[in-house]
C-alpha positions in Angstrom: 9.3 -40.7 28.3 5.9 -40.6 30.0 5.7 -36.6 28.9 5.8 -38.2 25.5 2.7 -40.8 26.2 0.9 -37.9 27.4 1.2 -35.6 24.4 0.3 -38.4 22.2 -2.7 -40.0 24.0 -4.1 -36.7 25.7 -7.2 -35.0 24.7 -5.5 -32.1 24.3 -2.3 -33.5 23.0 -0.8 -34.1 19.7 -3.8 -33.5 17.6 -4.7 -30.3 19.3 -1.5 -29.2 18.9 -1.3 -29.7 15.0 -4.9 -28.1 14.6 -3.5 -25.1 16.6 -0.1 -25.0 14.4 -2.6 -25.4 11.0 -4.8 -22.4 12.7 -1.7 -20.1 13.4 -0.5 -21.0 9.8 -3.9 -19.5 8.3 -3.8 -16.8 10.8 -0.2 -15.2 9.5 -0.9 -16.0 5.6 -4.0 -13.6 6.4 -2.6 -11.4 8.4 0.3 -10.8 5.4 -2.4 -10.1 2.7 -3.7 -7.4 5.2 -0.8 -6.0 5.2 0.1 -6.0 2.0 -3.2 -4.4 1.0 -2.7 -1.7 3.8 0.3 -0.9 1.4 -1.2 -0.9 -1.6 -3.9 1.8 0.3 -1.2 3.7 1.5 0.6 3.8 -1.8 -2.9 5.0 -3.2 -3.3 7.8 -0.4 0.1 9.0 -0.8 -0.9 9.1 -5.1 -4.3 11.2 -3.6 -2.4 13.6 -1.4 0.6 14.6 -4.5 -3.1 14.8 -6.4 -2.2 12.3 -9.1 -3.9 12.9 -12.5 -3.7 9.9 -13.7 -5.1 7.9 -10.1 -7.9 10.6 -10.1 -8.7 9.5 -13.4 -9.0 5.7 -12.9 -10.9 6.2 -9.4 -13.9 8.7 -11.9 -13.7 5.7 -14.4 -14.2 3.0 -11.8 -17.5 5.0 -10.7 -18.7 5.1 -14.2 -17.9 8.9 -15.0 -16.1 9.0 -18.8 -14.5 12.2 -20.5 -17.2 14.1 -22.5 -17.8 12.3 -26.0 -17.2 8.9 -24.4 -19.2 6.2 -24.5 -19.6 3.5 -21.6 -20.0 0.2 -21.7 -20.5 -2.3 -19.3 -20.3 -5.9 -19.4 -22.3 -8.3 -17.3 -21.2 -11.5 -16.7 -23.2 -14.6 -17.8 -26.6 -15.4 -15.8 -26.3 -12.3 -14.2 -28.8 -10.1 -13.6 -28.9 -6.3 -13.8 
């Protein structure tokens, strides 16, 4: 019964304890998107190392290369500045 008083009344009690609940929360949704992006890298070093044509070909396009003949455009977004 008093144990009860003291976790509700305490400096440290009930509050803390739901800030520290809300904090671990945060903590595991980020630590999931980590690994689900350490996946997706993995996924993309395993497409490197079988030397994927096709993964080759969107990393040169996201660097700006094109295939002779091509033209490249690129689109700025509003208020942007180049």
């Amino acid at each position: 019964m008093a144990s009860t008083g003291i976790l509700l009344l305490a400096p440290d009690g009930l509050p803390a304890l739901r800030k520290r609940d809300g904090e671990l929360r945060a903590f595991k949704e980020n630590l999931l998107q980590k690994a689900r992006h350490n996946r997706e890298l993995a996924e993309e070093v395993r497409r490197l190392a079988a030397k994927d044509p096709e993964l080759f070909e969107a990393l040169a396009r996201r660097q700006g290369y094109a295939r002779p003949g091509e033209t490249v455009y690129s689109f700025r977004e509003r208020g942007e500045r180049p």
